[in-house]
C-alpha positions as CSV (number, residue, x, y, z in Angstrom):
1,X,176.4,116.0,-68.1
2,X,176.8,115.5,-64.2
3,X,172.8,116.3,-64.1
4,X,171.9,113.7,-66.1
5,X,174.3,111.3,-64.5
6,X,172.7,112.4,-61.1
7,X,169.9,111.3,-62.2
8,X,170.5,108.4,-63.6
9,X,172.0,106.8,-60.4
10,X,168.8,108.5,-58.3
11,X,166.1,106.3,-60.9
12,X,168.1,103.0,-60.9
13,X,169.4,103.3,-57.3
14,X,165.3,103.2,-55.8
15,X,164.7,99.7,-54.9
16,X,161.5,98.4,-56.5
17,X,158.9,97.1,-53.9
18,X,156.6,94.4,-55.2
19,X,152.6,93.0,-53.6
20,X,151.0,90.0,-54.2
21,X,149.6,90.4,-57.8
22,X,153.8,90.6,-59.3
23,X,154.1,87.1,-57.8
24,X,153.0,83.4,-57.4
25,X,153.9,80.7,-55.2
26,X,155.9,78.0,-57.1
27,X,154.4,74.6,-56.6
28,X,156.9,72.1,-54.8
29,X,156.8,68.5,-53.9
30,X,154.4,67.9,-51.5
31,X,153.5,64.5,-49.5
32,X,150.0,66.4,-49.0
33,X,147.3,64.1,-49.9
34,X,144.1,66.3,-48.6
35,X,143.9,69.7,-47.9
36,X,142.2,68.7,-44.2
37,X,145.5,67.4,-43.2
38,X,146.7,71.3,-43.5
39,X,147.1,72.4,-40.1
40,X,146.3,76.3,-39.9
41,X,146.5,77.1,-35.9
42,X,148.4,80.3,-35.3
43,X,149.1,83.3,-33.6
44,X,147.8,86.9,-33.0
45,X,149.9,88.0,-30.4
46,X,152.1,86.1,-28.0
47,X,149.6,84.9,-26.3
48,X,146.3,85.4,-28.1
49,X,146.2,82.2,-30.4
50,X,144.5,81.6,-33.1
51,X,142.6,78.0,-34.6
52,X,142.5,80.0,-37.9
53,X,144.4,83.1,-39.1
54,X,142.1,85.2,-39.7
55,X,141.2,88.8,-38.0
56,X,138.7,91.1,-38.3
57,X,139.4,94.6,-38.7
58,X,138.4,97.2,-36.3
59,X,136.6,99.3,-38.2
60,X,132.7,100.4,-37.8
61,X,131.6,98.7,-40.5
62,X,133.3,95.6,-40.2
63,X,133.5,94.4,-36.4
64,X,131.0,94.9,-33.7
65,X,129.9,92.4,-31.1
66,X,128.1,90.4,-33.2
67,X,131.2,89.8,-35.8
68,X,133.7,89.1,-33.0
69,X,131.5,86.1,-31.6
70,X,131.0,84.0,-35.3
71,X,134.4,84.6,-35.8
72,X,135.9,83.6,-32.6
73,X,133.3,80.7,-33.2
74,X,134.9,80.0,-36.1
75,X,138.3,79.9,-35.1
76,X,139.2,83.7,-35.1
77,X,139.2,86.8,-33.6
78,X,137.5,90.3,-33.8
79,X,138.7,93.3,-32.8
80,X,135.9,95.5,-32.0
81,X,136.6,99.0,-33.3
82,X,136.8,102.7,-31.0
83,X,134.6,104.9,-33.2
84,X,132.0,104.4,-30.5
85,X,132.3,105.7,-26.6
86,X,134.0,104.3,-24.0
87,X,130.8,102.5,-22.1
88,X,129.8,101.3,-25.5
89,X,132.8,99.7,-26.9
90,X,132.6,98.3,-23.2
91,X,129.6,96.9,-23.6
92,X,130.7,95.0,-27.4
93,X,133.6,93.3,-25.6
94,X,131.5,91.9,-22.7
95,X,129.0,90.7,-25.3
96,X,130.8,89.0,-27.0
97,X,132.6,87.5,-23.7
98,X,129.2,86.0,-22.4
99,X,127.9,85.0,-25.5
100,X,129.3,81.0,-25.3
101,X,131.1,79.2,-22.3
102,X,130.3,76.4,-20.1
103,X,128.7,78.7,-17.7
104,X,128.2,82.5,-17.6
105,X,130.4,83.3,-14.1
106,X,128.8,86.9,-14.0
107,X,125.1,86.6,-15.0
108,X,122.8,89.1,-15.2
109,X,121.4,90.2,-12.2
110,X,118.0,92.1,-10.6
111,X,116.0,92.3,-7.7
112,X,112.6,91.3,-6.9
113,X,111.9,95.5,-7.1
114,X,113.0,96.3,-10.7
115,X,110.6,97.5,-12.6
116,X,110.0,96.0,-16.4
117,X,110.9,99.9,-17.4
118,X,114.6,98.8,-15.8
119,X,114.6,95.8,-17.0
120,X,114.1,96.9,-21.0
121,X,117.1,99.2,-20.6
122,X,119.0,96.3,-19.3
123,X,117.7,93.9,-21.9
124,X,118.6,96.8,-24.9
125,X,122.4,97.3,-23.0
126,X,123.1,94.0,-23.2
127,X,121.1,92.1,-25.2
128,X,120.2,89.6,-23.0
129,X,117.1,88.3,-21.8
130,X,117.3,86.2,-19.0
131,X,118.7,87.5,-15.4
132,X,118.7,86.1,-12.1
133,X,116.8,87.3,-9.0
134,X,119.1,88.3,-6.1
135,X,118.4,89.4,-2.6
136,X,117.4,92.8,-2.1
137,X,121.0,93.6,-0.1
138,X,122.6,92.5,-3.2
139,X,123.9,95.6,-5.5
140,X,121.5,94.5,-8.9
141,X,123.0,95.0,-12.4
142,X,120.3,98.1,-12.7
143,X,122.0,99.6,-9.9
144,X,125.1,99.1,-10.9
145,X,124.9,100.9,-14.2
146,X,123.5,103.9,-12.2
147,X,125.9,104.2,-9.6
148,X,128.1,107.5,-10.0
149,X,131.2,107.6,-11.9
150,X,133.0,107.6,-9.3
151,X,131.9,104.7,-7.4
152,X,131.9,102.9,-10.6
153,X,135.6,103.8,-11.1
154,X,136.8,102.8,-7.1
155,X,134.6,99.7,-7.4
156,X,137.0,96.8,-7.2
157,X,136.6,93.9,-10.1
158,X,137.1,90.3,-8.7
159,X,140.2,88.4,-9.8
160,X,138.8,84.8,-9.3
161,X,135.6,83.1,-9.6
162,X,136.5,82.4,-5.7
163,X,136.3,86.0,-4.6
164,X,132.9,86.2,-6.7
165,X,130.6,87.5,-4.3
166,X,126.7,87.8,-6.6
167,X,124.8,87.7,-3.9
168,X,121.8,85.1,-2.6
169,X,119.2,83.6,-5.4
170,X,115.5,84.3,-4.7
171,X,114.7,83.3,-8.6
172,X,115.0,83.7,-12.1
173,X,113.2,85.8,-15.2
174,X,113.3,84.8,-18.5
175,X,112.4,86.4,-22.0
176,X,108.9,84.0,-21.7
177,X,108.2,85.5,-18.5
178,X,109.2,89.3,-19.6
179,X,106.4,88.6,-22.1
180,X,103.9,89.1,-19.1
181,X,104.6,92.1,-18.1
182,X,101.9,94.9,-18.9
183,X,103.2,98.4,-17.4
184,X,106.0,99.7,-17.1
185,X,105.9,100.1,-13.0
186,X,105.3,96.6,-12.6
187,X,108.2,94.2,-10.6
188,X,110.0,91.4,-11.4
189,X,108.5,90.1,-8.2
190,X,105.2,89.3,-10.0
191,X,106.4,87.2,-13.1
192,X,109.5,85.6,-11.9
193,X,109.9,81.6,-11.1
194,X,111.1,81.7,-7.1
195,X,113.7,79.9,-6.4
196,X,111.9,76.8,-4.6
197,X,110.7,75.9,-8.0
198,X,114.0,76.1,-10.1
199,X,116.2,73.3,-11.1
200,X,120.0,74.4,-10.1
201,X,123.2,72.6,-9.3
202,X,124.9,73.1,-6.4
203,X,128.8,73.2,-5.5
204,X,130.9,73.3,-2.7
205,X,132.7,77.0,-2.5
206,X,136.0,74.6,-1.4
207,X,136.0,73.6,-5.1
208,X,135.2,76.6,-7.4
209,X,138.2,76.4,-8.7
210,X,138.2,73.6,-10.2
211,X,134.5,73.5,-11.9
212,X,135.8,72.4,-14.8
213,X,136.1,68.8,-13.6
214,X,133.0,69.2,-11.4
215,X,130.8,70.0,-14.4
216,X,130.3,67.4,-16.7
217,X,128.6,69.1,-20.1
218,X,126.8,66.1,-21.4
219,X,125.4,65.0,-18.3
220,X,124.0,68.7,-17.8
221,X,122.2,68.7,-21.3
222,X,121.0,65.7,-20.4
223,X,119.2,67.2,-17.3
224,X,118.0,69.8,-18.8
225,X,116.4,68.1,-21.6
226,X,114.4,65.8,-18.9
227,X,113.4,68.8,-17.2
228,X,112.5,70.4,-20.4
229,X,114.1,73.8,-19.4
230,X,116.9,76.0,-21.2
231,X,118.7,77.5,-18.2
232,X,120.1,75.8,-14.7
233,X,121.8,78.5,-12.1
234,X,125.1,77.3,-10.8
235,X,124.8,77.8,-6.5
236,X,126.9,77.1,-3.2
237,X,125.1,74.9,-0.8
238,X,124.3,78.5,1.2
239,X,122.2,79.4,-1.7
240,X,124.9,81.8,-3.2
241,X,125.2,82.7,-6.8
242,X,128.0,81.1,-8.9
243,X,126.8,81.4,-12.6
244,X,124.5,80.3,-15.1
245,X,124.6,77.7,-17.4
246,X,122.4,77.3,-20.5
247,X,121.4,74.8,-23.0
248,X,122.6,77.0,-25.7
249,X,125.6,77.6,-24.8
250,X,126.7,74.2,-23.5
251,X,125.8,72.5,-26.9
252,X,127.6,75.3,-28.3
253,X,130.6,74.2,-26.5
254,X,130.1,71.0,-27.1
255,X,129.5,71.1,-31.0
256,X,132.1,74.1,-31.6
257,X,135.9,72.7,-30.7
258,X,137.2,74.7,-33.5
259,X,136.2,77.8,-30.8
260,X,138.8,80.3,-30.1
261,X,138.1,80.3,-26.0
262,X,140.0,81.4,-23.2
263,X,141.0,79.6,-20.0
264,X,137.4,80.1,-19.0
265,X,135.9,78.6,-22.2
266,X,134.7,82.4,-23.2
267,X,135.4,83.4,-26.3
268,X,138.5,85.4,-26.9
269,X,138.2,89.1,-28.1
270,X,140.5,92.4,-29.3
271,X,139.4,95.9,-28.8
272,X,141.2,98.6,-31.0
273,X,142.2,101.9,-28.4
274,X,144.4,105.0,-30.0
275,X,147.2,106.6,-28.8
276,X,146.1,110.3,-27.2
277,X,143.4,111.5,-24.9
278,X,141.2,108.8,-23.4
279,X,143.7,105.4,-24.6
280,X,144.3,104.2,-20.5
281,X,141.0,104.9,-19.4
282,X,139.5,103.6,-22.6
283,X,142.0,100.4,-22.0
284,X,140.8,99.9,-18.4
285,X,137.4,99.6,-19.0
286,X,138.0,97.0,-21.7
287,X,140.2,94.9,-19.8
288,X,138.0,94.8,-17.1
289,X,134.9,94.4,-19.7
290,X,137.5,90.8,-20.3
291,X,139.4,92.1,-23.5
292,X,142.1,89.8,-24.5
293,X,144.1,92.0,-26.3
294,X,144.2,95.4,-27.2
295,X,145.0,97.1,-30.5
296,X,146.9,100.4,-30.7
297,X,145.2,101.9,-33.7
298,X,147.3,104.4,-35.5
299,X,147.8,105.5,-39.4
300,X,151.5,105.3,-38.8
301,X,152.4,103.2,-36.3
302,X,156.1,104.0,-36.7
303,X,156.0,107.0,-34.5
304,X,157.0,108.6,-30.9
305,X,152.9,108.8,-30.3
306,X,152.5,105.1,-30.7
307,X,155.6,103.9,-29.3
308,X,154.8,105.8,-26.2
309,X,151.3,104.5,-26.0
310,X,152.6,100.8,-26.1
311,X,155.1,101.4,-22.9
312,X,152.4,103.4,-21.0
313,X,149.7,100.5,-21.9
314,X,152.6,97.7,-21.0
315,X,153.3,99.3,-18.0
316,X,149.3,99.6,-16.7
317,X,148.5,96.1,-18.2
318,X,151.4,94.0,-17.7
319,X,149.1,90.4,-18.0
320,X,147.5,91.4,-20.9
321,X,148.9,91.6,-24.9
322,X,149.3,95.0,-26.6
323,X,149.5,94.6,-30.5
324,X,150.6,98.0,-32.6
325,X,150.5,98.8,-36.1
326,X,150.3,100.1,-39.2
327,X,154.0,100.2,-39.8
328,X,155.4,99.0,-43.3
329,X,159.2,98.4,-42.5
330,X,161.2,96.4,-40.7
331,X,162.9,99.2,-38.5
332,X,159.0,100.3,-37.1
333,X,158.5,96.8,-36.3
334,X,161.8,96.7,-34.5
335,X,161.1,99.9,-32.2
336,X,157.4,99.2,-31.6
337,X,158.8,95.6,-29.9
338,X,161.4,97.3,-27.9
339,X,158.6,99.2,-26.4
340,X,156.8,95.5,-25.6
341,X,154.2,95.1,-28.2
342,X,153.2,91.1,-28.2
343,X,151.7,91.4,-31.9
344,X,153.1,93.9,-34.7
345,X,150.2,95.0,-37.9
346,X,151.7,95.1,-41.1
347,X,150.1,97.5,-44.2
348,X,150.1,101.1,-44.9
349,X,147.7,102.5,-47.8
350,X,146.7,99.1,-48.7
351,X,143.1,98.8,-48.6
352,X,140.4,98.9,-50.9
353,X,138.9,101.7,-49.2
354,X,142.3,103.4,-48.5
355,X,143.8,106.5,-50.3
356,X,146.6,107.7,-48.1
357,X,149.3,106.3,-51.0
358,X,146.9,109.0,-53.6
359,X,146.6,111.7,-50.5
360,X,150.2,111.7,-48.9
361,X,152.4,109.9,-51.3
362,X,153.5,107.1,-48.2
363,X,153.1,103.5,-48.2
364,X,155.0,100.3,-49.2
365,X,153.3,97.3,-51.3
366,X,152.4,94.5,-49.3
367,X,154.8,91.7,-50.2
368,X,158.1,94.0,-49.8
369,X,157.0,95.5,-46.7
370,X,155.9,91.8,-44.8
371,X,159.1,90.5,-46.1
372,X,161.2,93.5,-44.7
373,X,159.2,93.4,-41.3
374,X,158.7,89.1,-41.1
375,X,162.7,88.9,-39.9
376,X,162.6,91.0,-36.9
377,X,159.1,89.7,-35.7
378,X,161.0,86.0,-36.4
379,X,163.8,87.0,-34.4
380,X,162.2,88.5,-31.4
381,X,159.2,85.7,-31.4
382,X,156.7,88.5,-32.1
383,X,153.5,87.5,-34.4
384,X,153.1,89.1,-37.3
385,X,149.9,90.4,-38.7
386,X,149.1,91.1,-42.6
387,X,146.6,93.7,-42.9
388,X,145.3,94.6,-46.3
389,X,145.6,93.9,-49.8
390,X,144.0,90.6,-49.7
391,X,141.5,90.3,-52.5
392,X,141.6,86.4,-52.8
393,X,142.9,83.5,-50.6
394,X,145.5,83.0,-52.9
395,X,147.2,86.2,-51.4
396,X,146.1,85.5,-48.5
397,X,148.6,82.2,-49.0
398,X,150.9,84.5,-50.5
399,X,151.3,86.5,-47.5
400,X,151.2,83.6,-45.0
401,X,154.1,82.4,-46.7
402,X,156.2,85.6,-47.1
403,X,155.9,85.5,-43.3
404,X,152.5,87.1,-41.5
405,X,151.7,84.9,-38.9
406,X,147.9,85.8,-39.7
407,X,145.4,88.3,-42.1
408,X,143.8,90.7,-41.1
409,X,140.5,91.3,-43.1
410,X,137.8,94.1,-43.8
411,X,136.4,94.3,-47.3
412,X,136.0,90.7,-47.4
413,X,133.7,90.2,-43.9
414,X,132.2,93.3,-44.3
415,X,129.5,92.2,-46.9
416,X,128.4,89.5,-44.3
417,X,125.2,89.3,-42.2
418,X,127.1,89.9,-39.0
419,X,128.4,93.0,-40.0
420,X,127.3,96.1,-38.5
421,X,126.1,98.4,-41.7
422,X,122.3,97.4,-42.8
423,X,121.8,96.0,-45.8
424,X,120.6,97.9,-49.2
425,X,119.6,97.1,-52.5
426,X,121.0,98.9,-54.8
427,X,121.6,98.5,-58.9
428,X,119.4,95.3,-58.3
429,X,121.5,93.3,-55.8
430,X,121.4,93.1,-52.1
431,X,124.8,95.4,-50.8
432,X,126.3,96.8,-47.4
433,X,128.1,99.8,-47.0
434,X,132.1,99.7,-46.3
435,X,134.3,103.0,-45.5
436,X,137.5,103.1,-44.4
437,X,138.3,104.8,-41.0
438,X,140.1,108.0,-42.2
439,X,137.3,108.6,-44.3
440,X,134.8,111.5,-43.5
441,X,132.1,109.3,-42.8
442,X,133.4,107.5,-39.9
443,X,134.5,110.0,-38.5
444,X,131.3,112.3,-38.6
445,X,129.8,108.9,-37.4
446,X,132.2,109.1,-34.6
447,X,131.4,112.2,-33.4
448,X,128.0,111.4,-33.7
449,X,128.4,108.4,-30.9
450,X,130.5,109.9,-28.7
451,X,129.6,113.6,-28.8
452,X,132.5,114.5,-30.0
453,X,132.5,117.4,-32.5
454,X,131.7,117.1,-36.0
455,X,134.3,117.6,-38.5
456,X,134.3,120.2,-40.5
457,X,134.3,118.9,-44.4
458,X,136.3,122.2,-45.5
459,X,138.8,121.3,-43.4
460,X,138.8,117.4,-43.4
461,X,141.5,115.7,-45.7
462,X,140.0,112.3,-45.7
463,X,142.3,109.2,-46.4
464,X,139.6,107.0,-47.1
465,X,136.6,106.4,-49.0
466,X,132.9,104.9,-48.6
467,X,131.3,102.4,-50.6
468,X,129.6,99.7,-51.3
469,X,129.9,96.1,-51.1
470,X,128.5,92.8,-52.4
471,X,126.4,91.1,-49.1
472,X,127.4,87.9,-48.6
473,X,125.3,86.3,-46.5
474,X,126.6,84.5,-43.0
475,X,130.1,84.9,-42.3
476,X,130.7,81.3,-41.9
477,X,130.2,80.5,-45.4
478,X,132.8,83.3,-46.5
479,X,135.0,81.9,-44.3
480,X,135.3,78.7,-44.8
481,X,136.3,79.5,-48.6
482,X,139.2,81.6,-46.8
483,X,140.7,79.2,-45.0
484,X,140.2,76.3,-47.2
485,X,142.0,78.5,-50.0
486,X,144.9,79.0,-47.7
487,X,145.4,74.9,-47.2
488,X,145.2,74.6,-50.7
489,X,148.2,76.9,-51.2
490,X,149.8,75.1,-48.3
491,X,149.5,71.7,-50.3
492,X,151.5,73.2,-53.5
493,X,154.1,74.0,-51.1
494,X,154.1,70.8,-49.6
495,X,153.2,72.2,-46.1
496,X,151.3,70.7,-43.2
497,X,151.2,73.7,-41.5
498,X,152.1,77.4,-41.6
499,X,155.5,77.3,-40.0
500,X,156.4,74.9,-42.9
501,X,154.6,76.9,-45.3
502,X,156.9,79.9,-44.6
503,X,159.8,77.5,-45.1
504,X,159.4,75.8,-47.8
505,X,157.0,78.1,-49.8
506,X,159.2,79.8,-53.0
507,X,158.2,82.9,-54.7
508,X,158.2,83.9,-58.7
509,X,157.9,87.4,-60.2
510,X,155.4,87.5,-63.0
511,X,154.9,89.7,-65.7
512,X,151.5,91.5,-66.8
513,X,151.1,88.9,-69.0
514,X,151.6,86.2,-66.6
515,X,149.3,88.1,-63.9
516,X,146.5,88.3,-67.1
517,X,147.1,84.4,-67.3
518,X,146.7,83.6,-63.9
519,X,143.0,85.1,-63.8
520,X,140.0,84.1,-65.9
521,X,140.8,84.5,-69.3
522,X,139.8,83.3,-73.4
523,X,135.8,82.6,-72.3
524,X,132.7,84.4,-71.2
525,X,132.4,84.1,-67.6
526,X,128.3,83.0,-66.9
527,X,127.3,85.6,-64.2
């Protein structure tokens, strides 16, 4: 008898844990009369904001350099993914950081001796086509990416666009005059536009630090309109380099005010490090690549090896924000903040890729664990991110509301051109491939980019799968359904923006029956 009333208590003492499909938002008055009076600015980390609240995932088939910058466009922000080395990763990050501001404060730089051999491997590094010509004194961008290690490592980064030292201009080279060359040995000197022909504006060195106000963007597109050229170098009156500004880029600014830029009008980015080996040299290069924010990436993120790693990386990068995740519980979210993360991730064995719930039995559903971890992030002003589990908009509402601060996406992006994965048509429709990252693939892709060793697959206990998704064409598109999903849910709650959305949003549990209700049902869909 005391068996069965043993377990008895055990069943009906477990708490039940709900996610977003076993509830709906219950609609409340609202004085919302158009879902573009929804304000949906927010947060990533403390001080990483956010014009929408979406994220990209770092994973290798989701966020690369090309990802991060339509996003951050958008309104967003990417976090470009470690399955990669440490140069490369490197290399994403400052991509994506000179691919749209007013003026480009560290161009891309030669001398009149590089050969067109030199200046292809700077071209595929970078992907960048135009550089500037500097004096032969001047340390060149070639040379600089073939200096030692060491002297790469002592080299000194400058803090301030006043301590910016790029050397003198003798011209410029463009992708129209890289079209010239015919060998290989050939020199930059030959095809380049000298610098007594170029346009450029000049500035007094007394007030580089505040170009901002110098530079007027409208009057600069005008002036290069009349002179019917796409780039204008930025110079002191000695003929020093300051930057480079480009049509492209300044009617980007211009058009774009939905942008997610930094103090410097570059566009903000995440890079994802781990927690053993190569995290703080991995960390360095990226801040000094201009990372905004880095992401400690770990399974379980409630756990001595990830803690550890936030104090370590708080205590070599004091200016900039360390978010940390997965955790699923309140009391993760708690420790990882004592240890100064500025941003806590939210979802364990979520995904649609994930298996770690089938494989080790661990995990939380969504709803519960946001709602057990959204209190202490509230308490301690920490942003809180929902990672996972978001099939629709409507949870993506759901889970704004239950507290996450912003979502976190993979699945959803990764079908878009700006993905990394190729496209493949397969079963008649155009598809890219999505695995999750403690899946065999990624990590025998992993190994394959770093030179890392293989995995065996005898000994490998994946948590993840690969497959295929729907391509969905430019990310922009895909987006915009997101976040105009998210102010609908806001108007049923009556909620001009999130904070209110979180306040005044209420939650009712459904049954099977109600969940069936809720989706298409009684007709035949026309595919």
């Amino acid at each position: 008898m005391e068996q069965y009333q043993y377990q008895d208590k055990f069943v009906h003492g477990l708490p039940i844990a709900l996610t977003f499909d076993d509830v709906l938002l219950v609609p409340q008055y609202s004085e919302v009369q158009s879902r573009s009076q929804c304000n949906i600015k927010s947060k990533f980390s403390k001080n990483v904001p956010l014009n929408i609240p979406i994220v990209s995932s770092p994973m290798d088939t989701v966020t690369e350099y090309k990802l991060a910058q339509e996003l951050a466009r958008l309104g967003g922000l990417g976090i470009i993914h470690r399955f990669m080395s440490i140069e490369d990763q490197a290399i994403q990050v400052s991509r994506v950081k000179r691919a749209q501001s007013y003026m480009v404060n560290d161009p891309l730089r030669v001398s009149k001796k590089t050969t067109y051999g030199q200046l292809k491997q700077l071209q595929e590094q970078y992907g960048y086509s135009t550089f500037l010509v500097c004096n032969e004194g001047q340390e060149s961008d070639f040379q600089k990416q073939n200096r030692s290690p060491q002297k790469r490592k002592n080299s000194e980064q400058p803090d301030t666009i006043e301590e910016i030292n790029l050397g003198t201009l003798e011209g410029i080279i463009t992708s129209r005059d890289i079209k010239n060359f015919q060998f290989y040995d050939e020199t930059v000197e030959k095809y380049m536009t000298p610098r007594q022909e170029l346009k450029v504006i000049e500035v007094d060195r007394a007030n580089l630090s505040s170009l901002d106000e110098i530079i007027n963007p409208q009057k600069i597109i005008e002036q290069l309109r009349k002179n019917k050229i796409e780039k204008i170098p930025v110079v002191t009156q000695k003929n020093e380099i300051i930057g480079l500004i480009t049509a492209k880029d300044m009617e980007a600014m211009i058009n774009s005010s939905e942008a997610n830029k930094d103090v410097e009008g570059k566009l903000q980015v995440g890079a994802a490090v781990g927690a053993n080996k190569d995290y703080i040299e991995r960390s360095k290069k990226l801040v000094d690549a201009g990372c905004n924010v880095l992401v400690v990436d770990v399974a379980n993120g409630h756990s001595t090896i990830c803690i550890e790693s936030v104090k370590r990386l708080k205590e070599q990068f004091p200016d900039v924000d360390v978010v940390a995740g997965s955790i699923a519980t309140g009391e993760g979210a708690l420790n990882l903040i004592k240890a100064g993360a500025d941003g806590i991730r939210c979802g364990i064995g979520n995904g649609s890729i994930c298996i770690t719930r089938m494989v080790a039995g661990a995990g939380v559903p969504q709803l519960s664990a946001l709602m057990d971890v959204a209190p202490v992030c509230k308490e301690f002003g920490v942003p809180l991110i929902s990672d996972g589990g978001n099939k629709c908009s409507g949870n993506m509402a759901k889970a704004l509301a239950a507290g996450a601060d912003c979502i976190m996406v993979g699945r959803l992006v990764a079908g878009c051109e700006e993905s990394p994965s190729s496209k493949i048509f397969r079963d008649g429709k155009l598809q890219k491939v999505y695995r999750g990252m403690a899946g065999y693939g990624a990590n025998f892709a992993k190994a394959q980019r770093t030179g890392e060793k293989v995995p065996e697959t005898e000994k490998f206990n994946p948590e993840g799968v690969e497959g295929y998704t729907p391509y969905s064409g430019p990310l922009e598109g895909v987006i915009n359904q997101f976040t105009q999903g998210i102010k609908s849910g806001m108007s049923y709650s009556g909620a001009f923006n999130l904070a209110e959305h979180k306040s005044k949003s209420k939650f009712l549990r459904i049954t099977s029956s109600g969940f069936r209700e809720s989706n298409v049902h009684s007709v035949n869909k026309i595919q």
